[in-house]
Every structure is written in structure tokens, then in C-alpha cells.
C-alpha positions in Angstrom: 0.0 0.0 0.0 1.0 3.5 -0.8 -0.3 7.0 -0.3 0.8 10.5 -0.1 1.3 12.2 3.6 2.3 15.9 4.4 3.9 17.7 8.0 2.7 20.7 8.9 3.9 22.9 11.5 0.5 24.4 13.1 -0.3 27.0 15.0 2.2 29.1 14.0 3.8 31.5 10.9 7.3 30.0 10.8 8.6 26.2 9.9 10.4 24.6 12.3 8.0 26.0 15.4 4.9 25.4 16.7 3.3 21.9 16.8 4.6 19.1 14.2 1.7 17.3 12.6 1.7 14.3 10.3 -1.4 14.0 7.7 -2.0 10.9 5.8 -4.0 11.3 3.1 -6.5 8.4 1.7 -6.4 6.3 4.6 -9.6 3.7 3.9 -7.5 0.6 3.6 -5.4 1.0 6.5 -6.8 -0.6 9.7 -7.0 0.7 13.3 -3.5 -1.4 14.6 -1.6 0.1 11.6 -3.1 3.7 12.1 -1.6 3.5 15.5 1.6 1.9 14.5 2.1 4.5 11.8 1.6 7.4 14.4 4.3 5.5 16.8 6.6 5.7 13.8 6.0 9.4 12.7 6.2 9.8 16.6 4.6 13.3 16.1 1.9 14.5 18.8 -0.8 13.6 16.7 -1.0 12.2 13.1 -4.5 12.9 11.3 -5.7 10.0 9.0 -7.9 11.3 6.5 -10.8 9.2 5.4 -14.0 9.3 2.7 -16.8 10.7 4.8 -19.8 9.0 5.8 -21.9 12.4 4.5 -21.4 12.9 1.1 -21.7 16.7 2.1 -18.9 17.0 4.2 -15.3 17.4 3.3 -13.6 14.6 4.7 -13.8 11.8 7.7 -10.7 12.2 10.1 -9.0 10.1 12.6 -6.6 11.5 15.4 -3.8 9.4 16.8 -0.9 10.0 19.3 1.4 7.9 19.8 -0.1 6.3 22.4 -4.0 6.1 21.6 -6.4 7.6 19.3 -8.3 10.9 20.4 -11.9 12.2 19.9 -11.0 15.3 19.2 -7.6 17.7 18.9 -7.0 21.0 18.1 -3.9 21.4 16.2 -4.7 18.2 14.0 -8.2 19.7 13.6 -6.4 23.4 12.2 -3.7 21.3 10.2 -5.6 19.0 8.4 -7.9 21.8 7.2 -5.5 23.7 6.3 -3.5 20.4 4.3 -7.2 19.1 2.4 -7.6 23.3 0.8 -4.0 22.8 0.2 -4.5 19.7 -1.9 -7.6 21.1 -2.9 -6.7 23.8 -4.3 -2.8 23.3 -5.0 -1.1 26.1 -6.2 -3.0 28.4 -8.7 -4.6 30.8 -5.9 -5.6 34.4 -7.0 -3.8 36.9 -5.5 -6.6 37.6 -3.1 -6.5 34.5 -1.5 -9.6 32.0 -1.2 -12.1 31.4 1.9 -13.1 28.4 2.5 -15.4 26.0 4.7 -14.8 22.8 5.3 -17.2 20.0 7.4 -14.6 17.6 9.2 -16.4 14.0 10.5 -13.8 13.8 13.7 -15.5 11.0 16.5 -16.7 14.0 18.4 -19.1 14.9 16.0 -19.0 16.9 12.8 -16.5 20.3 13.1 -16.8 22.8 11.0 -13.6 24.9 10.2 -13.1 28.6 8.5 -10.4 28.3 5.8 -8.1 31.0 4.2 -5.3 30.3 1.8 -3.3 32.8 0.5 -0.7 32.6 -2.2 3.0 32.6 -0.6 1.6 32.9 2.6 1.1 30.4 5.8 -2.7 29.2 5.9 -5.4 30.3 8.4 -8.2 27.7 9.8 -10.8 28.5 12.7 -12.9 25.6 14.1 -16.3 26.1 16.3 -15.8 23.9 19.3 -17.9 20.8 19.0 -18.6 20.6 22.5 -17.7 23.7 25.2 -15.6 23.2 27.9 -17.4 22.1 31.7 -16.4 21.2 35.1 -15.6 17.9 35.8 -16.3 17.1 39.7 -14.1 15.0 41.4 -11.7 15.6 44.2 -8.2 16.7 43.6 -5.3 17.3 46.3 -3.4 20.3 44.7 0.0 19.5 46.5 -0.2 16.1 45.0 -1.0 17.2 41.4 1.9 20.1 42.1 4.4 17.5 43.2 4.1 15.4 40.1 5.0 18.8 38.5 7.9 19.3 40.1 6.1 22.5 41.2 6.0 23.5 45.1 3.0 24.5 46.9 4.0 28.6 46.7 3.9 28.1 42.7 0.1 26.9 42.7 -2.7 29.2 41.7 -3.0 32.9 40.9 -5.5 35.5 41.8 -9.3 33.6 42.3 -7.8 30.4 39.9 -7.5 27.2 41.5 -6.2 23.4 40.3 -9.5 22.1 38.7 -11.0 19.5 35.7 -12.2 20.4 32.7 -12.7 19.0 29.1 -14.3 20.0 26.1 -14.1 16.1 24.8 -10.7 15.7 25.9 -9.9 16.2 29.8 -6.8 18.2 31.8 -6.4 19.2 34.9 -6.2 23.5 35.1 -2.9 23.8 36.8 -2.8 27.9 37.6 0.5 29.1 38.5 1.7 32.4 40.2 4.1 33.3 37.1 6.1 32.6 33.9 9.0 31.5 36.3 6.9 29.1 38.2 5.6 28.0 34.6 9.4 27.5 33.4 9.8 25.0 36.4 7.4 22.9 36.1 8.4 19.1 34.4 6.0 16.0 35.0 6.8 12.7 36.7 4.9 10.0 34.5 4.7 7.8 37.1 3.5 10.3 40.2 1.4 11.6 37.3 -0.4 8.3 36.7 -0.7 7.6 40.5 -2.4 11.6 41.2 -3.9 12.2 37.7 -7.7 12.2 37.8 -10.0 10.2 35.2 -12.3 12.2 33.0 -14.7 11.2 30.0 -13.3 7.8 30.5 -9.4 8.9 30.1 -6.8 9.6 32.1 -6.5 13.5 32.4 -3.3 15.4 31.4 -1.5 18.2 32.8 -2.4 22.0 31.5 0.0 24.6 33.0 -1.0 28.2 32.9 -0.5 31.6 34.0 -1.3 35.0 32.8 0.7 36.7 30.0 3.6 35.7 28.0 6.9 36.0 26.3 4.8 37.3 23.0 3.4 40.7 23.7 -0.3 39.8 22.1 -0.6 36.9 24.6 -3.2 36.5 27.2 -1.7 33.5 28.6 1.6 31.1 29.1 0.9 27.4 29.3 2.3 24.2 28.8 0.6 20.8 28.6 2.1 17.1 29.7 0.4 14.5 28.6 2.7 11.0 29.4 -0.6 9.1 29.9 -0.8 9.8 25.3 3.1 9.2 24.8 3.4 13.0 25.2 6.6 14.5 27.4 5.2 17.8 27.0 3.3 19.2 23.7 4.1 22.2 21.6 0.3 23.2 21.0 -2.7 21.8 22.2 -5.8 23.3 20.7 -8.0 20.9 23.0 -6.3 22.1 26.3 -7.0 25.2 24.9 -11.0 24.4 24.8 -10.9 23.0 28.1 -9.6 26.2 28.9 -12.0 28.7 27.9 -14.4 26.9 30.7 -11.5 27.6 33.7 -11.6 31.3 32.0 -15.1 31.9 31.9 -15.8 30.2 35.3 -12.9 32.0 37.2 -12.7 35.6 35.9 -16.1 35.8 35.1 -15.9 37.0 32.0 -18.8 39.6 31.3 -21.6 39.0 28.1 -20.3 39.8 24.7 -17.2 38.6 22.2 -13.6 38.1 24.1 -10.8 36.9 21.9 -7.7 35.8 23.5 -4.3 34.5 22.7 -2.9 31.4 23.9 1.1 31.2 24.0 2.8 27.8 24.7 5.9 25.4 23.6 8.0 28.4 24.7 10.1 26.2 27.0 10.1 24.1 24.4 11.6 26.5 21.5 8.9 25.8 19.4 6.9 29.0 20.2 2.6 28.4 19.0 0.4 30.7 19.1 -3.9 29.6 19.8 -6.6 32.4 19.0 -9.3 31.7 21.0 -12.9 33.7 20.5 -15.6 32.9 23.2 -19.0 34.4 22.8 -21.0 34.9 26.5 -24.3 35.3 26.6 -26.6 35.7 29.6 -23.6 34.6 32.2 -22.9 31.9 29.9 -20.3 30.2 27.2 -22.3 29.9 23.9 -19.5 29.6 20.7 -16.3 29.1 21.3 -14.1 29.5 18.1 -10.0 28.1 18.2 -7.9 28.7 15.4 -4.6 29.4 14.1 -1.9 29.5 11.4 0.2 26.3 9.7 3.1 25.8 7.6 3.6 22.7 5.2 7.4 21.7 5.7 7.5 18.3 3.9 5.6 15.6 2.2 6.1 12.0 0.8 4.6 8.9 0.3 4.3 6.3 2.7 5.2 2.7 1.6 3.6 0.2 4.2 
């Protein structure tokens, strides 16, 4: 068997930052075992497996690996794969305009539908609505234990009103506020402790999301970092999902007023692959209603794969 793949580095402007991502295109004939064995080899965060849909009207069915297991749902796959099918789409005779696009992505979560812009010589742009908004998962959690298999001390935890809480918007993390950048910068997670402290959520083991107000980038709102070992993951560039979970642990703690809020979500500094996450949340009546997530990508390579 033999079909075409491409990398893109996603949310971000620049190749060689941000978070790596692996699309295979044409993926019908390959089986769940080999899906999961070619992720393990591409050893990426995630690789995206793009399938026929089961509507005829949408654009494409998807499937999201780590190296570790397959995911419902994923952010940066969600941005690069949208960006990669108007790429292959449209290859490279764009006007000088650009073109918008939408496209209707069948992920296991439910249908996502993604914003596209493609402009000639220029990285692309994709925006997804959240399929499902971030809430609060209730179950008990000992901060100093979840701080300890952070490497964090109990002085680093929380900021302001923000405390170490679970949330998931299909994909759940524990909100780990810090006081600051610096307590950020120290943070490194012990897979074991973490297994042993971790919490479960929507039947998965939750992972670490790190966070504290501001950032080394000048438009960002916040600095966080994600650990996921439980997924094969030391630590991740980007995480778009983490990012959804998010906007519930914004909402709920600074109580963000009715009306549009768009925010900018830093992380893989520590990392040297810088990303940047726009995040739009519309609040209505005291409430979450939309939450958009979206971000720029970069095609560095493509090939064929021959197994």
C-alpha cells in the first residue's frame, strides 16, 4: 500500500515552530492497529488520517492518533488537516486575493466545522467552532499532590481567584494555575506520580495543563504548557483541545462579562517551538455559547508512505 502524507507545523507563521503534525491522506485501507503503529513511527503529537466521509456533504472523515491512543478530538490536527485538504484542494494556482473556504470535518466527536483562508506565498489560516464547550468535571483533587508530580511547590500553585480544577471539552486536563512565567518554566512532569495523582475524565486519564497569565509574546493573554505521558506526550508544543478546556476555567474564574472576548494562547516556549492559539468565546446571559480556536500552519515536507 502506498499513499501521499504531508507535515505541517501548526499554529504558528514560521517552519520549524509550533506543533509538528503528520497527515496521511487516503487512509480507507489502512486498519485501526496500523493507524496506531504509523503514528508511533511518525512519533509526532498527533497524526490525522484522512478518510472518505460518511456524509457525502462534508469534506472529509478524520482520525486522530498520538502515539499512544487515538483521540476524539484535537486542536492542532483539527487546524492542520484543514488547512492540508484546501492545500491539496486547491494546489497552487490561488488568486492573489487569496480563497475562503469552509470545510465539514467527521472527527469521533461529531462533525467540526472549520473557517479556511489560503493565501498565495503565505502560511494558511483555519478557525474551528468547538464541538462541545468546555465544563467542570467534579471529582476531588489534592493540589499539592498534582503540584508534586509537577515538580512544582505548593507557593507556585494558583494565581488570583484560579484554582487546580478539571475540565474537558471532549478531551480532559487538569487547570494547573500558576503564580508566574517563572513558576511555569519549572514545572516538568513525573509520568509515574502523574499516573498515580492524575484524575480520570470522560473515560481517560486527564493530562497536565499549565498556565499563567501573559507571556513572552506581547499579544498573549496567557503562558501554558501541557504534559500528557498518559498519550506518549513529554510535553506538547500546541494543544488546541487544552485550549477548549480552557475557555471553561476562563469563563468560570474571571467571570468574563456578556459579549465577544478573543484571546491569545502562548505555549511550547520552554520548548523552542513557540505556538500561538486564538481563542474567540461568545458569553451570553452569564454563559459560554460559541467558542471558536484557530490558528496558522506551515507545510514543511511531504512524501509517500510505503507500508
Amino acid at each position: 500500500m502506498m499513499t501521499d502524507y504531508a507535515i505541517y507545523d501548526v499554529f504558528t507563521d514560521e517552519a520549524l515552530t509550533g506543533n509538528p503534525l503528520a497527515v496521511v491522506f487516503d487512509a480507507d485501507a489502512i486498519d485501526d492497529a496500523r493507524m496506531q503503529a504509523i503514528a508511533g513511527e511518525f512519533n509526532l503529537s498527533e497524526t490525522v488520517f484522512v478518510l472518505t466521509p460518511e456524509n457525502p456533504a462534508h469534506t472529509a472523515g478524520v482520525r486522530i492518533f498520538t502515539p499512544g491512543r487515538e483521540l476524539p478530538f484535537a486542536g492542532h490536527p483539527t487546524v492542520g488537516v484543514a488547512i492540508a485538504l484546501a492545500h491539496r484542494r486547491l494546489g497552487g494556482d490561488l488568486p492573489a486575493a487569496g480563497v475562503d473556504m469552509v470545510t465539514m470535518l467527521e472527527e469521533q466527536i461529531g462533525p467540526v466545522r472549520c473557517a479556511v483562508r489560503i493565501s498565495p506565498n503565505a502560511p494558511g489560516f483555519a478557525e474551528f467552532d468547538l464541538p462541545k464547550l468546555s465544563r467542570r468535571l467534579d471529582v476531588e483533587i489534592e493540589p499539592a499532590d498534582i503540584g508534586a508530580a509537577l515538580g512544582l511547590d505548593p507557593q507556585d500553585i494558583g494565581f488570583e481567584n484560579h484554582h487546580v480544577s478539571l475540565w474537558s471539552a471532549g478531551v480532559p486536563f487538569v487547570m494547573v494555575p500558576v503564580h508566574d512565567m517563572a513558576a511555569a518554566a519549572k514545572a516538568a512532569c513525573l509520568a509515574a506520580e502523574w499516573d498515580r495523582v492524575a484524575p480520570m475524565g470522560d473515560g481517560m486519564l486527564a493530562d497536565a495543563y499549565v498556565y499563567c497569565r501573559g507571556g513572552v509574546n506581547h499579544t498573549a493573554s496567557f503562558h501554558t504548557r501541557m504534559f500528557a505521558p498518559g498519550m506518549g506526550i513529554g510535553e506538547d508544543p500546541a494543544t488546541g483541545s487544552a485550549a477548549a478546556a480552557l475557555s471553561g476555567a476562563i469563563h468560570h474564574y474571571d467571570g468574563m462579562l456578556d459579549g465577544n472576548h478573543a484571546l491569545v494562547i502562548e505555549q511550547g516556549v520552554e520548548m523552542g517551538r513557540p505556538s500561538l492559539i486564538h481563542m474567540h468565546l461568545d458569553c451570553a446571559e452569564g454563559c459560554v455559547r460559541h467558542v471558536r480556536i484557530g490558528g496558522q500552519a506551515v507545510k514543511i515536507a511531504e512524501g509517500r508512505l510505503l507500508v
